[in-house]
N, C-alpha and C positions, 0 to 999 in steps of 0.2 A: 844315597843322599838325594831329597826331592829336589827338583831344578831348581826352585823357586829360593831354595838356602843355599843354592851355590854359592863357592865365591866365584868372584865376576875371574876373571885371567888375566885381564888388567893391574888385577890386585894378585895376585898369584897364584890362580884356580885354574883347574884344568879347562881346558880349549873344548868348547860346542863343538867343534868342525875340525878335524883332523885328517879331512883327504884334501889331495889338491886343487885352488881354486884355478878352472878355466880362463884363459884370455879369454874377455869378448869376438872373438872371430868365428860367428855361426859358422857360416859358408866355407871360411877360409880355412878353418880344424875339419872340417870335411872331404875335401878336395883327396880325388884318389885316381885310382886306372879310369875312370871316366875321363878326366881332365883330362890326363897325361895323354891318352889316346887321341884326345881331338887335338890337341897340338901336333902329334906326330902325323894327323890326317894332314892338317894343314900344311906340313912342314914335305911330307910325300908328296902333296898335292903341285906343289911351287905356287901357290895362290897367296898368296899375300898383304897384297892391296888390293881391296873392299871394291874397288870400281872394274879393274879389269888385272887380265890374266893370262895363263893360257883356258884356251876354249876347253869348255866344256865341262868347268867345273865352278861349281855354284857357289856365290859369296856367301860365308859362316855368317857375316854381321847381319846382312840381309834376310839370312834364315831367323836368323836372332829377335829381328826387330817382329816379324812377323809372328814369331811363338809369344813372345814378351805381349802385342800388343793384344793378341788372343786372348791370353792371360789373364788381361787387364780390364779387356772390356772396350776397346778403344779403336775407331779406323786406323789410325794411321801411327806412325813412329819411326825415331830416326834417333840414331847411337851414337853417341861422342866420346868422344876421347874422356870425359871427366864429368860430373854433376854440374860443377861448377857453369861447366864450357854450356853444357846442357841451359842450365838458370840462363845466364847472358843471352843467348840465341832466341830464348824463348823471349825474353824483354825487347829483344829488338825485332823479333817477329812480331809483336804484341804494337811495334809503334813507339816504343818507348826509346825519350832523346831529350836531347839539350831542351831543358825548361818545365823539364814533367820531374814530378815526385812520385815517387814508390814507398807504402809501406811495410813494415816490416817488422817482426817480433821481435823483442827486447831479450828472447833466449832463444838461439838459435848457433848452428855452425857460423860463423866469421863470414864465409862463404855467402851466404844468403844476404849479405848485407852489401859486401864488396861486389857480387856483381852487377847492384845497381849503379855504380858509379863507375863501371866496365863500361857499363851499359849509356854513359853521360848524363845519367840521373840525377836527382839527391834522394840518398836515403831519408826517410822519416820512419823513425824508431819508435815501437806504441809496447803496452804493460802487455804481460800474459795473465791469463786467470788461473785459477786451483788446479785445470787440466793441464796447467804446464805450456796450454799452449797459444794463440792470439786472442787478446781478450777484446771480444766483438764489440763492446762496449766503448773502450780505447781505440778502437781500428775507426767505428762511425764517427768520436769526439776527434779522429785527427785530418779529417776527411778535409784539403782543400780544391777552389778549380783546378789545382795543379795534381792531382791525385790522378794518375794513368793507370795503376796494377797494384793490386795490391799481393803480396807472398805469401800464404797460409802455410807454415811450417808444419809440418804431422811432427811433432816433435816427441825425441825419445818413441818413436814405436806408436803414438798413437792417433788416431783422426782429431783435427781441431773440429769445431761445430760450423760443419758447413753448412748449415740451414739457412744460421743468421748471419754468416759470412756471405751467403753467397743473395741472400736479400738484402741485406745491404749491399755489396757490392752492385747488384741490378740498379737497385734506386737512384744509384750516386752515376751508374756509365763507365761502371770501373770493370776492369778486366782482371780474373783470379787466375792465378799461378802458384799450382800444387808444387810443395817442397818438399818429396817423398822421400829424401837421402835414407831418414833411417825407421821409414815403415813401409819398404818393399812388402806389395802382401797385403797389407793392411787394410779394410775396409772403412765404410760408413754407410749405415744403413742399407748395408746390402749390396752396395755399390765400391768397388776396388777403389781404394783414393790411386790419385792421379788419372779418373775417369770423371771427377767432377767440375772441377772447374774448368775454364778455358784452357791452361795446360798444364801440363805435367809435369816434374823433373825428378828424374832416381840417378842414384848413387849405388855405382860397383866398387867403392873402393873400398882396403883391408880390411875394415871394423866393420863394415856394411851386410845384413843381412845375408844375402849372396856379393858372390865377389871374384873379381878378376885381377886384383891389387887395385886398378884403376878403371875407369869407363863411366859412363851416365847412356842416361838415354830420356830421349823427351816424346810427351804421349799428347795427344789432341783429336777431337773428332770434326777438326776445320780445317779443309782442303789447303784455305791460302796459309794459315799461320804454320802447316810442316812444310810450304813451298818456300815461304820465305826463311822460315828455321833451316834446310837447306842451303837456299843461297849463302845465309852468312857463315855458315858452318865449315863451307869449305867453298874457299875462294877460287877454286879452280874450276868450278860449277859443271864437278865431272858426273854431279849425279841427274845432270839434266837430261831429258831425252834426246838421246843420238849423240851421247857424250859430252865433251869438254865443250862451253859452249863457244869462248873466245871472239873472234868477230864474225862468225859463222850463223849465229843464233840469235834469235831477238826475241825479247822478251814477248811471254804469251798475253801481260795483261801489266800497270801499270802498277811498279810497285814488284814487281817479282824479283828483279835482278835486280845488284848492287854488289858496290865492293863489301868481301867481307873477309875471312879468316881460316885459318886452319883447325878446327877442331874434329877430326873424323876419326873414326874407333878403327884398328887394327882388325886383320883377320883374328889371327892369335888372340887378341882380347874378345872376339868375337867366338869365338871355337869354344873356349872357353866357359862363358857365360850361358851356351845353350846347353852347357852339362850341368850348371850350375843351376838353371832354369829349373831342371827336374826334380832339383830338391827342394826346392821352394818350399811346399805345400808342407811338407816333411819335417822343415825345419821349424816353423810356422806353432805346428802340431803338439812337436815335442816342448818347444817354448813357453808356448800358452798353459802345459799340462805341470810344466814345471812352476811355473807364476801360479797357477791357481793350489796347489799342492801347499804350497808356503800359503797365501795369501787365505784360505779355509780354515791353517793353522794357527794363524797369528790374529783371525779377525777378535775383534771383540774386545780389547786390549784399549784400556780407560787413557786418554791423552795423545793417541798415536791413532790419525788418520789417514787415509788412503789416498791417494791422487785421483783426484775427481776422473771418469771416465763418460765421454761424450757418447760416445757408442762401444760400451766393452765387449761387445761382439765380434767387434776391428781395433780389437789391440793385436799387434804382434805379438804379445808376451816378451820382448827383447828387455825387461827392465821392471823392477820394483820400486816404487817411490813412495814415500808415507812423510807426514810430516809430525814435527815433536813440537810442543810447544814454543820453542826457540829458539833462534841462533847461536844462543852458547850452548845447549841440551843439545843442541845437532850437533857439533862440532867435540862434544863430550861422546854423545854416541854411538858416533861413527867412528873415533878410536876407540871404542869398547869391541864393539862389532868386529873390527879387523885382529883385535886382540885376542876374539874369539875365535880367529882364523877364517871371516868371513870378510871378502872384500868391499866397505863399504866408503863412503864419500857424503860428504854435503855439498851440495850443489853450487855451493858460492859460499866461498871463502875469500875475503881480501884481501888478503896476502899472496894469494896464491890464484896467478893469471890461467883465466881459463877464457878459452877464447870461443866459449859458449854463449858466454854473458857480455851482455852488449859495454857493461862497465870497464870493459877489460879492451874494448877495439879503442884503441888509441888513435890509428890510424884514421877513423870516422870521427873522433870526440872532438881533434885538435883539425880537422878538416887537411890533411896532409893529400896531398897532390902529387904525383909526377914530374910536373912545375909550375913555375911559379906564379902564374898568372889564379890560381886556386879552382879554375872548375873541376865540376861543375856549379860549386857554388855561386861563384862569381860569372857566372854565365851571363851577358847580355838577355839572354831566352829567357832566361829565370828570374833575374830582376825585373824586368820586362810584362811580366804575369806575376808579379808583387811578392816574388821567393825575398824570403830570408831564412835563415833558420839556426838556432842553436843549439847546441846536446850541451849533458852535464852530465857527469859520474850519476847523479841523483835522480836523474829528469825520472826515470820510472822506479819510484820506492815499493810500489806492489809486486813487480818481479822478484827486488833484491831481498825483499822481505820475505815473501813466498820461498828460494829458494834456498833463502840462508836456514830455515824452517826445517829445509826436507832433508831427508832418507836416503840414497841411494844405489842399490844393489844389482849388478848386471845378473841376467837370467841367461847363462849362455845352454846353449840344445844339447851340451853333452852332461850335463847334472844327471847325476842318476837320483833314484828316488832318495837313498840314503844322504845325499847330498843334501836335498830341497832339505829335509826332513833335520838336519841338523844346523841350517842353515834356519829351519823357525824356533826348533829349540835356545839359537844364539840370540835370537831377537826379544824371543820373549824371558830368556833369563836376565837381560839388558834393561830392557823394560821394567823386568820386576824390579829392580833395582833402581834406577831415576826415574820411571814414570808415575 
């Protein structure tokens, strides 16, 4: 029977896709005697904590930051315990404090948003474009004197357009801060993101590209902004020269030292991640090959477009996105899709919180605090320099519209070719059908 007169499976025709779909865990379905081995290094070694030990054996994190930052293209870097912990440190290395605003994408992890009010910021939340990712357009119409950093999310696997991100940002005096969670790898025009803007931040945890369950690390090619991402990061400022600095030590220049926190990466999560390092490239490869396999297959296909790509040169391949004319044809055919044994989703659905979508952070919408006094909003600082600021479910309709629209299909590295391959057969039997 030709594909196109199938019945759909949905209606009760046989299933496109009949092997099993992979979890999204590149790195983490990978993970083998590599790993295992550097943990047990670790674990023979008695090394443990990143700062000191017994003599003569050399911190895993340390080596870690050093291959990572090679990698990447970048001086310097320094590994935390989390992405998250990573974004923060970076905001308050960057200056960022009571009475400044930080922007931010309207589709992003939850994460990207909360650590500017970690950070005693206010968030200000701006639309994405067709790429899914800050739409430069929105980022320049949100621009005020209060505007300190703005977050360019590589969202989903791919570079935003840092051309006119990062010329606007120039114009305005504004500092960028790459949010590489989930395009470890990734480039833009030639250049590894998180080598572009002012800093960097990646994501090790489970879903993550590569992965250690947890970690981050932050990248920059500015001497003061990893000395002060330092300081804050670990408050016991044991990675200072000639150790813990205590009342022993004075600061080298004004602005260096301050109280700050605990966020520093484990040996073990460090041991880890430089096994994990080595596949990078690898996983990268098979991703891209598996994306483009499907996407060669399915092109051309009348009413179902592609996800604009800024530099597809520098996609990861970690994801497929297309959109359907609609929000009700998305949410039709994304249960078709999965009926066909293909795991698929629409990007925003409102009934069902995802805490991708800025409509969904409750905790930013209704301005909820710690207590009660409400900052940062209600900041002296901030009223002070003529802050106000309100969110709505609504405030950005070109996101919710964009993604109630889309597609979405994880590309995980273990697909084999027969997978891709019935995985475009399910789309386009899908297609012929509502599109």
């Amino acid at each position: 029977m030709e594909l196109n007169t199938m019945r759909l499976a949905i209606e009760g025709g046989p299933k496109s896709k009949t092997t099993e779909n992979f979890p999204m865990y590149p790195g983490g379905y990978e993970i083998g005697e590599l790993e295992k081995q550097a943990v047990i290094d670790v674990i023979n070694d008695k090394y443990l904590f990143r700062y000191y030990g017994p003599a003569n054996v050399e911190s895993r994190v340390k080596k870690f930051e050093e291959e990572f930052v090679a990698k990447i293209g970048v001086k310097y870097g320094l590994a935390t315990n989390s992405c998250t912990s990573a974004l923060i440190s970076s905001l308050v290395a960057m200056g960022v404090g009571p009475g400044d605003e930080v922007i931010v994408p309207g589709y992003t992890f939850f994460a990207s948003c909360a650590c500017i009010v970690a950070a005693k910021a206010v968030p200000v939340i701006v639309e994405v474009d067709d790429s899914l990712t800050i739409d430069p357009n929105d980022f320049e119409k949100k621009i005020t004197p209060r505007t300190k950093v703005v977050i360019a999310v590589h969202m989903r696997g791919v570079p935003c357009d840092m051309d006119r991100i990062l010329s606007i940002a120039n114009t305005h005096n504004i500092k960028v801060l790459e949010d590489v969670a989930q395009a470890t790898g990734g480039s833009y025009h030639g250049k590894r993101l998180g080598s572009i803007g002012d800093m960097g931040a990646f994501s090790f945890q489970y879903h993550k590209i590569i992965t250690a369950g947890e970690g981050g690390i932050i990248t920059t090619n500015d001497e003061r902004l990893i000395d002060r991402s330092m300081a804050y990061h670990d408050t016991a400022a044991c990675w200072r020269p000639g150790g813990p600095a205590g009342r022993f030590v004075k600061a080298r220049y004004e602005g260096e030292l301050f109280p700050g926190v605990n966020f520093r990466m484990s040996e073990l999560t460090g041991a880890v991640l430089r096994a994990q390092l080595t596949r990078l490239d690898d996983l990268l490869l098979r991703m891209n090959s598996n994306k483009n396999r499907i996407k060669n297959a399915i092109s051309g296909i009348k009413g179902l477009e592609f996800r604009r790509l800024n530099d597809a040169a520098g996609d990861t391949g970690i994801v497929l996105i297309f959109y359907v004319p609609s929000p009700e044809l998305a949410g039709k055919f994304a249960q078709a899709l999965n009926a066909e044994g293909i795991g698929a989703s629409s990007l925003h659905n409102k009934s069902v919180p995802d805490w991708h979508v800025y409509n969904h952070w409750d905790m930013i919408l209704n301005k909820w605090t710690s207590t009660s006094d409400g900052c940062p909003y209600t900041c002296p600082h901030y009223i002070a320099k003529g802050g106000k600021i309100e969110y709505s479910p609504e405030m950005n309709p070109k996101t919710l519209e964009l993604l109630g629209r889309s597609i979405h299909i994880d590309i995980p590295p273990q697909l084999s070719a027969q997978d891709c391959d019935m995985i475009a057969e399910g789309i386009i039997k899908v297609s012929n059908a509502y599109l």
